[in-house]
C-alpha positions in Angstrom: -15.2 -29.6 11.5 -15.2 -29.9 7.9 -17.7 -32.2 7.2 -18.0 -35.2 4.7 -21.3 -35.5 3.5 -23.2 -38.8 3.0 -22.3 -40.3 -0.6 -19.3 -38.4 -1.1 -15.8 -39.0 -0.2 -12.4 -37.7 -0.6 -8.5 -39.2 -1.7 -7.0 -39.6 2.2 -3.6 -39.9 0.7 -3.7 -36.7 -1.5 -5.8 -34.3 1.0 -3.6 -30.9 1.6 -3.3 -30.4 4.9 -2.0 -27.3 7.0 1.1 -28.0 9.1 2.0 -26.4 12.3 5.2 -26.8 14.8 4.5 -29.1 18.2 4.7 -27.6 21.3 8.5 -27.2 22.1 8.0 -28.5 25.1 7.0 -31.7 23.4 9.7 -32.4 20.7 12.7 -34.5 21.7 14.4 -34.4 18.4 13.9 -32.3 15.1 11.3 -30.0 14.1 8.4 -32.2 13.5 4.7 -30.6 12.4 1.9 -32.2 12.8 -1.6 -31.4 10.6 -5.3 -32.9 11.0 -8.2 -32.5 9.2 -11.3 -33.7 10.6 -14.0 -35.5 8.5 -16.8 -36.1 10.1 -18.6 -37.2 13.3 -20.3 -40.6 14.1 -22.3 -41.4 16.7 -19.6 -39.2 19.1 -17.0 -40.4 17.9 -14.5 -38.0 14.9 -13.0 -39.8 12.1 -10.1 -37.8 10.6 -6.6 -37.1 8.8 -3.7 -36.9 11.1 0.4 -36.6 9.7 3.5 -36.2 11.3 6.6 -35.2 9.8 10.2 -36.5 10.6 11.4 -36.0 14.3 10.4 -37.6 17.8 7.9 -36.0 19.9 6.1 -36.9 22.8 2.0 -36.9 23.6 -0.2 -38.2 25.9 -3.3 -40.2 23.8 -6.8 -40.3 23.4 -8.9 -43.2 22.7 -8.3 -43.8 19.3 -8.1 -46.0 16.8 -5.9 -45.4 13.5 -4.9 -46.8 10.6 -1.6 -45.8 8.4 -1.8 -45.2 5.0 1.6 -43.7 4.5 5.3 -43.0 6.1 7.0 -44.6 9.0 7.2 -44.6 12.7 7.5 -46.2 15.9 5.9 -45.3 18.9 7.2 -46.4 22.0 4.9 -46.7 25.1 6.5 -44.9 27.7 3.5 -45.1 30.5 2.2 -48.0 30.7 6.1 -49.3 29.8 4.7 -51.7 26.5 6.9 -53.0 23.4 7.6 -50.2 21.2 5.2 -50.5 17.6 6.9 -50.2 14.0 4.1 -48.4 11.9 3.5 -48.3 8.6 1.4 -48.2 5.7 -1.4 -50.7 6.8 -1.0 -51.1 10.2 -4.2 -50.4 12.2 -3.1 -49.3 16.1 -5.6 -49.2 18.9 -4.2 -46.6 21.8 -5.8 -45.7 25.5 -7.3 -43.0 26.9 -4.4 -41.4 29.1 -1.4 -43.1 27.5 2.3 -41.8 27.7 4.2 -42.1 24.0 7.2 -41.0 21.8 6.9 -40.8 18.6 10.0 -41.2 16.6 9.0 -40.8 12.6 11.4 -41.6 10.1 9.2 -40.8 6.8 6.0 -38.3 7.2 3.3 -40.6 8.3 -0.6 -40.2 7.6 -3.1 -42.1 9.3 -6.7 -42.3 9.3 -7.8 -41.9 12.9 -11.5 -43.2 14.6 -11.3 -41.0 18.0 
């Protein structure tokens, strides 16, 4: 983990970040990548950089919880069966521990995550 020292910060917009395919077996519909850079650790818990590109995947979640800075989504809950969630820039999104989604992204979106 890279980490963020105490008194310094960085642009969470702007940070490069390294792409790599999903799993295959985990995209449902275009050639989505995913990249994360972590940022530090509190107290247990990482705080980090997360993007997806365009395409629908599906992933089974962590505790987490995430605020979007940029792009679009909707993540429908497919285990427990809940409303599906638009997602955009601002939207702050608590998931569970063990939770079945799809991601369908229509515009890369970037998140800061607290997992």
């Amino acid at each position: 983990m890279s980490g963020l020292a105490a008194g310094t910060g960085v642009d969470a917009v702007a940070l490069p970040l390294a792409h790599e395919p999903l799993p295959a077996a985990e995209v449902l519909a275009g050639s989505p990548t995913t990249a994360v850079h972590a940022l530090t650790e509190l107290g247990g818990v990482e705080i980090g950089i997360w993007e997806m590109t365009p395409g629908t995947a599906t992933d089974t979640e962590v505790d987490e919880v995430f605020v979007a800075l940029s792009g679009h989504a909707t993540i429908a809950f497919d285990d427990p069966a809940l409303s599906d969630l638009a997602v955009g820039p601002g939207s702050v999104v608590r998931l569970a521990e063990g939770q079945r989604t799809t991601w369908t992204v229509t515009e890369t979106l970037r998140k800061v995550y607290i997992a």
